[in-house]
RODO-2510 file (C-alpha; in nm, 4 decimals, decimal comma):
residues 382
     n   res          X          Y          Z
     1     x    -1,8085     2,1914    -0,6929
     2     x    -1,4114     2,0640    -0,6859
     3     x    -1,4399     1,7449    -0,6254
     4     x    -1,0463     1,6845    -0,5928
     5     x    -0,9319     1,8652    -0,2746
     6     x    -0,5313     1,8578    -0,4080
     7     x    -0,4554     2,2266    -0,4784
     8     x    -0,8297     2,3083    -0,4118
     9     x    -0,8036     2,6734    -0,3756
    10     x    -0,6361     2,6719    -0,7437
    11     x    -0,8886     2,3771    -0,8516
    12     x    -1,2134     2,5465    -0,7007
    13     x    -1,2933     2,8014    -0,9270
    14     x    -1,0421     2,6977    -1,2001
    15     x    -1,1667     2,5744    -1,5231
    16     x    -1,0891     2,2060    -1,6776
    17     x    -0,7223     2,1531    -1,7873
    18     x    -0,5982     2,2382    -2,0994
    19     x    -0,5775     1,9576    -2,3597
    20     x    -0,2151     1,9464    -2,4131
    21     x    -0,2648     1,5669    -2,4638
    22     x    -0,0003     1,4416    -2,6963
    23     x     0,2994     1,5585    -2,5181
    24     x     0,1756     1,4772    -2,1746
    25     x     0,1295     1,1314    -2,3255
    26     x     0,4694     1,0943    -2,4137
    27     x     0,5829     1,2536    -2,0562
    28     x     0,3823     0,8989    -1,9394
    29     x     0,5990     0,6477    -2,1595
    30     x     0,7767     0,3945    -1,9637
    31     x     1,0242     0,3387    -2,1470
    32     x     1,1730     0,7005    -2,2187
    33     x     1,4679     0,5352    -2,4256
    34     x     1,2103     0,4824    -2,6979
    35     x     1,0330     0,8325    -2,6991
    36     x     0,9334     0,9156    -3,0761
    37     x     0,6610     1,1641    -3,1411
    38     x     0,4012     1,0565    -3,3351
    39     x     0,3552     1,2220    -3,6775
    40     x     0,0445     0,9662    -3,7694
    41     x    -0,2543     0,8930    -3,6103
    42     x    -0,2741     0,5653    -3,3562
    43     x    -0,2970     0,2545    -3,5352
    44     x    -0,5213     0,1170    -3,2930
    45     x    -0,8351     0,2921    -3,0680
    46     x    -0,9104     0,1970    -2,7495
    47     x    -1,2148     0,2199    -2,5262
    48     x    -1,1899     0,2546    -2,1666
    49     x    -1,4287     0,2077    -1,8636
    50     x    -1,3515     0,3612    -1,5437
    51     x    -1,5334     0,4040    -1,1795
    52     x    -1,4242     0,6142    -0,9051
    53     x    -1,5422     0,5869    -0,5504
    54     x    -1,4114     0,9380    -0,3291
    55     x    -1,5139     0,9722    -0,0254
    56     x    -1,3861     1,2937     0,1959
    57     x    -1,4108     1,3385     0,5818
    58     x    -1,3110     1,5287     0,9127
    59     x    -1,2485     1,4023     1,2529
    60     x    -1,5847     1,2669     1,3960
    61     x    -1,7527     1,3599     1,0421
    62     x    -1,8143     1,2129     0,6888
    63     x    -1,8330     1,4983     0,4340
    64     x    -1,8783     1,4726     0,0434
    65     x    -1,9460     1,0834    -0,1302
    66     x    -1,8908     1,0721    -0,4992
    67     x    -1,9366     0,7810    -0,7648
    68     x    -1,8253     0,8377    -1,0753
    69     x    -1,8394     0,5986    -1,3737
    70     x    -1,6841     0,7482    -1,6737
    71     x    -1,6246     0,6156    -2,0509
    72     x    -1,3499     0,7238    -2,3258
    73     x    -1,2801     0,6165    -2,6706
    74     x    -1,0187     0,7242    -2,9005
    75     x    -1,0522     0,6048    -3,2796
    76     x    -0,8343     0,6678    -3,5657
    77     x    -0,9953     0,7809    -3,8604
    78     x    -0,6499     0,7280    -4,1053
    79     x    -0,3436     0,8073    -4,1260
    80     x    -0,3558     1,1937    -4,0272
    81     x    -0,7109     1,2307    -3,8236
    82     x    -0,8632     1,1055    -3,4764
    83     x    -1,1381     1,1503    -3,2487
    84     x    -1,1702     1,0968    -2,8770
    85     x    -1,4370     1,1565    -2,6506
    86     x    -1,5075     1,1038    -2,2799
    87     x    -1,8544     1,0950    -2,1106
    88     x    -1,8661     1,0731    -1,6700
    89     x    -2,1423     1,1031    -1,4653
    90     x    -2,0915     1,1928    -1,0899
    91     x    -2,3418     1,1246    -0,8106
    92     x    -2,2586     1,3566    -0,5141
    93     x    -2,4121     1,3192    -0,1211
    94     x    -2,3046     1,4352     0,1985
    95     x    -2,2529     1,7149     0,3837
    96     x    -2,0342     2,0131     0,3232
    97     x    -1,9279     2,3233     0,5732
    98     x    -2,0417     2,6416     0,5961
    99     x    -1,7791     2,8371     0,6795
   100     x    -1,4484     2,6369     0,7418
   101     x    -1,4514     2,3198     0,8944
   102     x    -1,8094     2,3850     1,1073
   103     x    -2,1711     2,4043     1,0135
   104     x    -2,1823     2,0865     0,8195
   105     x    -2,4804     2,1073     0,5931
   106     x    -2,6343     1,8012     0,3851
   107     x    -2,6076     1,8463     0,0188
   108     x    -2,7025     1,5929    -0,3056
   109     x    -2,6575     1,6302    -0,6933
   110     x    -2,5855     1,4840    -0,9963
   111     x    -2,3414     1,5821    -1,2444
   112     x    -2,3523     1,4500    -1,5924
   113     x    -1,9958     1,5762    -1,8653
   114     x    -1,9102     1,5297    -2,1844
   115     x    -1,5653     1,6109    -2,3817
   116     x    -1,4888     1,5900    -2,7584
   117     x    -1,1979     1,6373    -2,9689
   118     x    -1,0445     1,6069    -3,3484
   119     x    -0,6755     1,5576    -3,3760
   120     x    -0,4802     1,6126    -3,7207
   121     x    -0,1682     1,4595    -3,7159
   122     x     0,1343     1,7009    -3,9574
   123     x     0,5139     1,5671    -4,0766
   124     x     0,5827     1,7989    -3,7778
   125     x     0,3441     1,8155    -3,5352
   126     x    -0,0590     1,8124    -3,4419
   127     x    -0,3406     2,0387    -3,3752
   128     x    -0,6173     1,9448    -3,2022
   129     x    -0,9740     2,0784    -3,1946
   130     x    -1,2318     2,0223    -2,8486
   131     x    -1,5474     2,0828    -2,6650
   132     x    -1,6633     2,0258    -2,3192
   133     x    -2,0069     2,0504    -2,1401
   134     x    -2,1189     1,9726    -1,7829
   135     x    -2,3923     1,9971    -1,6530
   136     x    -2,5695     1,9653    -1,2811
   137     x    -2,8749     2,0924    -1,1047
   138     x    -2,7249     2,4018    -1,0138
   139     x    -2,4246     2,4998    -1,2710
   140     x    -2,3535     2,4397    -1,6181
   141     x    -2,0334     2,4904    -1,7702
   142     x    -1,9201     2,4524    -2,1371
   143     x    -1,5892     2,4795    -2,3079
   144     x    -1,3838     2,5033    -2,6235
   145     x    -1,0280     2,4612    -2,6598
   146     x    -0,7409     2,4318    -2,8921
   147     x    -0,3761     2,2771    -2,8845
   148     x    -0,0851     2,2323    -3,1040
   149     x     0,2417     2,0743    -3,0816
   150     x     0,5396     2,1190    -3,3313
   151     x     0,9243     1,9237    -3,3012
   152     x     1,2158     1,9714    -3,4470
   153     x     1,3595     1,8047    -3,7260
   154     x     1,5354     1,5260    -3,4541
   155     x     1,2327     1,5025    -3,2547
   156     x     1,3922     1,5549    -2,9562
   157     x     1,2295     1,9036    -2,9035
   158     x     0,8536     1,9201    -2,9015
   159     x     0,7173     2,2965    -2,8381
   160     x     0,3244     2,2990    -2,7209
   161     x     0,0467     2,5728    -2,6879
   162     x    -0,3006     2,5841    -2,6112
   163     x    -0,5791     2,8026    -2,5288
   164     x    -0,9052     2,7615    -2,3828
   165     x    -1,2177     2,9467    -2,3258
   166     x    -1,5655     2,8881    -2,0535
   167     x    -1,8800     2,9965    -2,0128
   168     x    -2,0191     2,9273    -1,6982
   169     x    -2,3843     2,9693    -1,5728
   170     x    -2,4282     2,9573    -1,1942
   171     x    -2,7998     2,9007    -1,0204
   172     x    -2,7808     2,8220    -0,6296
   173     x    -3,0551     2,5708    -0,4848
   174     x    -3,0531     2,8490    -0,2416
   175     x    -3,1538     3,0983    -0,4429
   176     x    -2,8941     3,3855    -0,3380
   177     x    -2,7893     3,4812    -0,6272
   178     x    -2,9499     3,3676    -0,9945
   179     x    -2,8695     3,3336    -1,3692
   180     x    -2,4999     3,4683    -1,2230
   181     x    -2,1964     3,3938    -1,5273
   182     x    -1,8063     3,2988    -1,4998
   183     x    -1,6230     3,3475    -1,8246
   184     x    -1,2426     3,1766    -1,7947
   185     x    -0,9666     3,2181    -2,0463
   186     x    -0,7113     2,9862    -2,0329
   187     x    -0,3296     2,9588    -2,2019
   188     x    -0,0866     2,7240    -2,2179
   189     x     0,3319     2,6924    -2,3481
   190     x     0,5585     2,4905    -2,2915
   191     x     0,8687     2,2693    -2,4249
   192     x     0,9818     1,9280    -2,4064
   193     x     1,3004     1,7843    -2,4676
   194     x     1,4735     1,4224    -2,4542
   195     x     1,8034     1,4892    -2,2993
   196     x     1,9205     1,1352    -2,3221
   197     x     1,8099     0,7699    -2,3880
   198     x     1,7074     0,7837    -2,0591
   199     x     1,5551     1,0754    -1,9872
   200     x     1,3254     1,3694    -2,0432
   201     x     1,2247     1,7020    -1,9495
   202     x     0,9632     1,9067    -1,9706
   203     x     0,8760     2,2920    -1,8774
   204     x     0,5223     2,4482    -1,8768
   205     x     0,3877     2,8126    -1,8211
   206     x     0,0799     2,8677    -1,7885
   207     x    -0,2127     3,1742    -1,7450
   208     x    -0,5494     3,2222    -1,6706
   209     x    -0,8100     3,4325    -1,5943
   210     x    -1,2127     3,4333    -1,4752
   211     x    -1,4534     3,6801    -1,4268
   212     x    -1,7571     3,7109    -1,3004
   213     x    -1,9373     3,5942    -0,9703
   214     x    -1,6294     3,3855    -0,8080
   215     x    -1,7826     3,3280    -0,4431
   216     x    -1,9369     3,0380    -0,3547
   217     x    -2,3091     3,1125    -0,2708
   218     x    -2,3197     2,7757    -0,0393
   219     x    -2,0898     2,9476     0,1929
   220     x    -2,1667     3,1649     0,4900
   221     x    -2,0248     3,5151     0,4556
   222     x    -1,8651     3,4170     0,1234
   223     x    -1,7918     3,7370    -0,1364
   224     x    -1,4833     3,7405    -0,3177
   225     x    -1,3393     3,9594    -0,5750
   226     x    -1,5155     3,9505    -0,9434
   227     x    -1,1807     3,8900    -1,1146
   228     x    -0,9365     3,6296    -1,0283
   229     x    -0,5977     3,6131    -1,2441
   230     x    -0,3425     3,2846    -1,1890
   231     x    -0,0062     3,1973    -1,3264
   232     x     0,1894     2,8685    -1,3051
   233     x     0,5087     2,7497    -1,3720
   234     x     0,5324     2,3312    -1,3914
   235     x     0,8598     2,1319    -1,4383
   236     x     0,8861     1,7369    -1,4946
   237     x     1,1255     1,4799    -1,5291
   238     x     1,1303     1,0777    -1,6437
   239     x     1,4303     0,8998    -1,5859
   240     x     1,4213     0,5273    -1,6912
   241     x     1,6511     0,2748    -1,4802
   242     x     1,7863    -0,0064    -1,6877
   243     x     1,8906    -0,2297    -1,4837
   244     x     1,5273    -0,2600    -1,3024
   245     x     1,3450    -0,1525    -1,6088
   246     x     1,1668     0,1004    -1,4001
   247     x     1,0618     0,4546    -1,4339
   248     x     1,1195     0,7526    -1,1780
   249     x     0,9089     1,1030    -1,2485
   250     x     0,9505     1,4013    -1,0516
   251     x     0,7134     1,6728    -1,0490
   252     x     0,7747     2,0577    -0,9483
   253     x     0,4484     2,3007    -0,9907
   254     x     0,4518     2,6477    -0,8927
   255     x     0,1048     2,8703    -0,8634
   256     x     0,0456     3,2246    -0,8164
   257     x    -0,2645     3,4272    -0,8260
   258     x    -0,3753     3,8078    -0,7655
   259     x    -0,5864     3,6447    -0,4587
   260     x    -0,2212     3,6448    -0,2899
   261     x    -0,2237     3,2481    -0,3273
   262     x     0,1033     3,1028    -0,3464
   263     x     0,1016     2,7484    -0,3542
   264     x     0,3887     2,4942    -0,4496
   265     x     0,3456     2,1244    -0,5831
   266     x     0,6639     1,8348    -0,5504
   267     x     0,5302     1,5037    -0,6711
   268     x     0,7385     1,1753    -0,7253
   269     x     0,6291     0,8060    -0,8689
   270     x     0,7988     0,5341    -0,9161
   271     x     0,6956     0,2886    -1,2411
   272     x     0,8170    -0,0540    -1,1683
   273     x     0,6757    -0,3630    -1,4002
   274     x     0,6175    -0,6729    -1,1929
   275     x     0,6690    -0,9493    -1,4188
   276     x     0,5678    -0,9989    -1,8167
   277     x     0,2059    -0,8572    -1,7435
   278     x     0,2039    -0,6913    -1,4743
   279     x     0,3296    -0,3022    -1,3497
   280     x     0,2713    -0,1094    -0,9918
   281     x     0,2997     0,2717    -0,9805
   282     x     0,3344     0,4351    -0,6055
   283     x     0,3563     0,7898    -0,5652
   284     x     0,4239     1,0658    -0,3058
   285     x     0,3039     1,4121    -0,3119
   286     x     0,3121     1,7078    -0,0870
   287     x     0,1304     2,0125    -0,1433
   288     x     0,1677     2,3493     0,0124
   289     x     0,0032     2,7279     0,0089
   290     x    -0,0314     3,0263     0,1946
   291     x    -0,4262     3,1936     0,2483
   292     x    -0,5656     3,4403     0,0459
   293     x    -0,5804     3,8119     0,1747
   294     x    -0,9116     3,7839     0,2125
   295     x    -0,9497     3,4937     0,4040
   296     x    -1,1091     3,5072     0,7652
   297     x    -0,9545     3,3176     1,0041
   298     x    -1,1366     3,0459     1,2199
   299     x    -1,1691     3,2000     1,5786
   300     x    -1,1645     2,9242     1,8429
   301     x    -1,3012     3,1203     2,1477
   302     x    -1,6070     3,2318     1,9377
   303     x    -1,7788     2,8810     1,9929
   304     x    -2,0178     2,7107     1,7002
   305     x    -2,0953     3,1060     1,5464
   306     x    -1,9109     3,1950     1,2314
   307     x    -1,6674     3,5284     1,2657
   308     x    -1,7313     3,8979     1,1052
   309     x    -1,5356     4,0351     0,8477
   310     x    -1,3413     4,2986     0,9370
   311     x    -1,5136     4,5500     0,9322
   312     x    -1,5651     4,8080     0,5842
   313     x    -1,3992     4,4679     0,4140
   314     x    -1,5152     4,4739     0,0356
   315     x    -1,3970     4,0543     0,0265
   316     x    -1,4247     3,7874     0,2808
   317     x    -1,3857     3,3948     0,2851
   318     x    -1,4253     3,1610     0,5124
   319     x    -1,3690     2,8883     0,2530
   320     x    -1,0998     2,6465     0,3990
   321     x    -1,0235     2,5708     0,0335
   322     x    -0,8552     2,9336     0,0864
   323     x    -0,6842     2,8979     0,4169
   324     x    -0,2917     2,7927     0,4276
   325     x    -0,2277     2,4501     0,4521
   326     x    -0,0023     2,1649     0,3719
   327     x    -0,1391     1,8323     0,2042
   328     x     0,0451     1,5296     0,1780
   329     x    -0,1076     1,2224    -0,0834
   330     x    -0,0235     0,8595    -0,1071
   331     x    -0,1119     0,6673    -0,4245
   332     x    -0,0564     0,3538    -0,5535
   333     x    -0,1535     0,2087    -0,8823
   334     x    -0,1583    -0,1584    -1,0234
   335     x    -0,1682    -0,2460    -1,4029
   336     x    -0,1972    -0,5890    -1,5522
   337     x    -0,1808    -0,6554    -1,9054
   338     x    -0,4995    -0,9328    -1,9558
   339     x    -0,3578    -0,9865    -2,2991
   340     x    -0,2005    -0,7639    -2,5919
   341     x    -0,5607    -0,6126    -2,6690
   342     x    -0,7139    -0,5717    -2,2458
   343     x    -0,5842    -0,4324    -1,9254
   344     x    -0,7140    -0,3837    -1,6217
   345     x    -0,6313    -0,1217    -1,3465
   346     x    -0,6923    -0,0163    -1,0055
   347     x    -0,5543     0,2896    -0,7882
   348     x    -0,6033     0,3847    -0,4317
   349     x    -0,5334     0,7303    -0,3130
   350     x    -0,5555     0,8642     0,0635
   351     x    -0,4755     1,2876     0,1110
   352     x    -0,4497     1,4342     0,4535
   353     x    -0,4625     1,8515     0,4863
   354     x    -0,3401     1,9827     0,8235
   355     x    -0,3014     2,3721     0,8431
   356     x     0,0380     2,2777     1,0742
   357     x     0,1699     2,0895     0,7535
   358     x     0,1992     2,4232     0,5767
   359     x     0,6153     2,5727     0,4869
   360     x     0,5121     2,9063     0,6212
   361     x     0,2238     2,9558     0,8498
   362     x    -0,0545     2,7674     0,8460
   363     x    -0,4199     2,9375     0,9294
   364     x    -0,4940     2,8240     1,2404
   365     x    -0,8723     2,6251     1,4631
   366     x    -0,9097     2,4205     1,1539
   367     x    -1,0299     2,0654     1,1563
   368     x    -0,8028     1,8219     0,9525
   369     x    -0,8890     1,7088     0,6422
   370     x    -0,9046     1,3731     0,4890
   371     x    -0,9923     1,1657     0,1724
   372     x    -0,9331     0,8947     0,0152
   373     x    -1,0472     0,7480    -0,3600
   374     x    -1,0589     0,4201    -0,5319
   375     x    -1,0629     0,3994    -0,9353
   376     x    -1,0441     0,0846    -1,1477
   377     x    -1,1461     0,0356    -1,4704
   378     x    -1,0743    -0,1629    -1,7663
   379     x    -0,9512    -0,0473    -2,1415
   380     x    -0,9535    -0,2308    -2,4811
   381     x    -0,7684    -0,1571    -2,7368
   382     x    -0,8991    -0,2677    -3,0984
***
C-alpha cells in the first residue's frame, strides 16, 4: 500500500525510486560553492537509525497508523568500491475507505524491506549495482536496478542514467483475486551542471511502465486498465547565500501518464545553520493533478451507497488517490552535529488534500485529507 499520500496516484502503483544516488547527493550539499564529484569511494561509512511515526486522517476519522524503524549503513571497501544497505520494517493499523472517502474499513499488516547495493567508483564517474525485496502478508515485491554517472573533464557536468526492473506478486486477504503479478520497468536520464560557485542545476526525464493487475482489490468497484505507462520531467535548483551561509532549493516536477493523470510538483526549502552545530531545514510544497478518465465521481445525493460505473465501462475507480486534487505540505527539519563523528535529527511534516485546492477542477463530495509524520533518528559516521 502507498504509505506517502504526496503524489499518491503516481506513488500508488509506482515502483521504488530509481537509485540515482550520487548525484542527488551532491544536489543535497550545503555548501554548493564546494561541489566536487567524487571519483573515490567515502573515506568514512556511516550507520544510521531512523523511526517514523505517520499517522493519516479525515474529518471526524483516524485512517492509516504506521511505525517504521529503519537502519542503513554505507561502508567503503577501498579506494574504488562500496556497499550500502538499508533494512525498515513498517507496522500498519487503521482503517482505510472503500470507495473514496466513505466505507472506512479496519485493516492491519506488517511490512518487512530490504535494499542492497555495490558502488565502483571510475577517474570519471560510478556505476552502481542493487537489489530490493519487500515483503508483507499480502504482496511481495522485489527489485533490481542499475545506475551510472559520468562528468566531464571540469566536473562541472555530471550526466546520469538508470534503469530498473519489478516483479510483483499480489495475494488479497480477501481473496478476490490470487497469485495476480505486476512487472514495472523503470528508466532514468538526466544532467547536472554547476553554473556558478553558488549554484546548481539539475534536469531529469524519466519513464516507466507496469503491467499486470493494477486495481486495488481492497477497493469497491475498483478495475483499472492492465497497462499503465508514466513520464516525468523534474527540474532543481541550489543556490547558496553567502552572507547567511544558507541554502535555497527549488523544485519543479512534471508527471504524465496514459491514465490521463497530469499532475505538477513546486517544492522550496530553505537550509539555514543555526550556530557551529546546529542547522534547521523548512520547506513548502504544493502539489496538484487532474483525475484519471476512469475515475467515478463521489455522488453526494446517493447517501452512504457507493455509485455505478457508467454503464458498458471496461475501467472504473473510485480510488481518491485518482480523483483531482491539490495538496499543500509543511516540513521542517532540525540537525545538530553531537560531535564530528554523531548527529542527530528530527523532522515533522503535516499534508492537507482538498479537491478545491486543485489548478483546474477539482473532483468534487470528497472528504479532506490530512496527515502528518514525525522521523528522527541518529547517524554515526566511523
Amino acid at each position: 500500500m502507498a504509505l506517502v499520500w504526496e503524489e499518491a496516484a503516481v506513488a500508488a502503483t509506482e515502483t521504488i525510486p530509481l537509485q540515482a544516488a550520487l548525484v542527488a547527493a551532491v544536489l543535497a550539499l550545503p555548501n554548493l560553492g564546494s561541489v566536487a564529484h567524487a571519483e573515490t569511494a567515502p573515506d568514512r561509512g556511516y550507520v544510521g537509525f531512523k523511526v517514523l511515526d505517520y499517522l493519516d486522517s479525515q474529518p471526524g476519522a483516524e485512517r492509516i497508523r504506521v511505525k517504521a524503524p529503519a537502519i542503513t549503513a554505507l561502508v567503503p571497501i577501498n579506494a574504488e568500491w562500496s556497499a550500502s544497505g538499508t533494512l525498515i520494517t513498517d507496522s500498519i493499523s487503521g482503517a482505510s475507505p472503500a470507495y473514496h472517502s466513505s466505507a472506512l474499513t479496519p485493516m492491519h499488516d506488517f511490512r518487512r524491506a530490504f535494499d542492497a547495493s555495490l558502488t565502483r567508483y571510475l577517474p570519471q564517474g560510478t556505476w552502481s549495482l542493487g537489489a530490493s525485496h519487500s515483503k508483507e502478508r499480502d504482496y511481495l515485491s522485489r527489485s533490481l536496478y542499475g545506475s551510472a554517472t559520468r562528468s566531464d573533464e571540469s566536473k562541472n557536468t555530471v550526466w546520469n542514467w538508470g534503469a530498473s526492473y519489478t516483479d510483483d506478486l499480489i495475494n488479497p486477504t480477501n481473496h478476490i483475486v490470487t497469485d495476480e503479478t505486476k512487472r514495472s520497468v523503470d528508466l532514468i536520464a538526466g544532467v547536472t551542471q554547476v553554473v556558478s560557485a553558488n549554484d546548481i542545476v539539475q534536469l531529469n526525464l524519466g519513464w516507466s511502465q507496469s503491467q499486470g493487475y493494477l486495481s486495488d482489490p481492497y477497493k469497491v468497484m475498483d478495475e483499472r486498465p492492465h497497462s499503465r505507462i508514466r513520464q516525468t520531467l523534474q527540474t532543481r535548483w541550489n543556490h547558496h547565500l553567502d552572507d547567511t551561509d544558507a541554502t535555497l532549493r527549488g523544485a519543479y516536477r512534471y508527471f504524465q501518464d496514459n491514465w490521463g493523470i497530469r499532475a505538477h510538483t513546486f517544492e522550496l526549502e530553505h537550509v539555514q545553520p543555526l550556530a557551529e552545530d546546529w542547522k534547521i531545514t523548512g520547506g513548502l510544497r504544493y502539489y496538484t493533478q487532474n483525475a484519471a478518465r476512469f475515475y467515478v465521481n463521489a455522488d453526494g445525493s446517493n447517501g452512504p451507497f457507493a455509485p455505478s460505473p457508467p454503464q458498458g465501462a471496461a475501467w472504473y475507480s473510485m480510488d481518491q488517490r485518482l480523483s483531482g486534487y491539490g495538496a499543500v505540505t509543511l516540513s521542517a527539519k532540525l540537525i545538530y552535529q553531537i560531535d564530528r563523528d554523531t548527529a542527530i535529527d528530527l523532522k515533522y511534516e503535516l499534508y492537507e488534500q482538498r479537491a478545491a485546492w486543485a489548478m483546474g477542477a477539482g473532483s468534487p463530495n470528497l472528504l479532506p485529507f490530512r496527515a502528518r509524520s514525525v522521523q528522527w533518528g541518529l547517524t554515526h559516521w566511523f
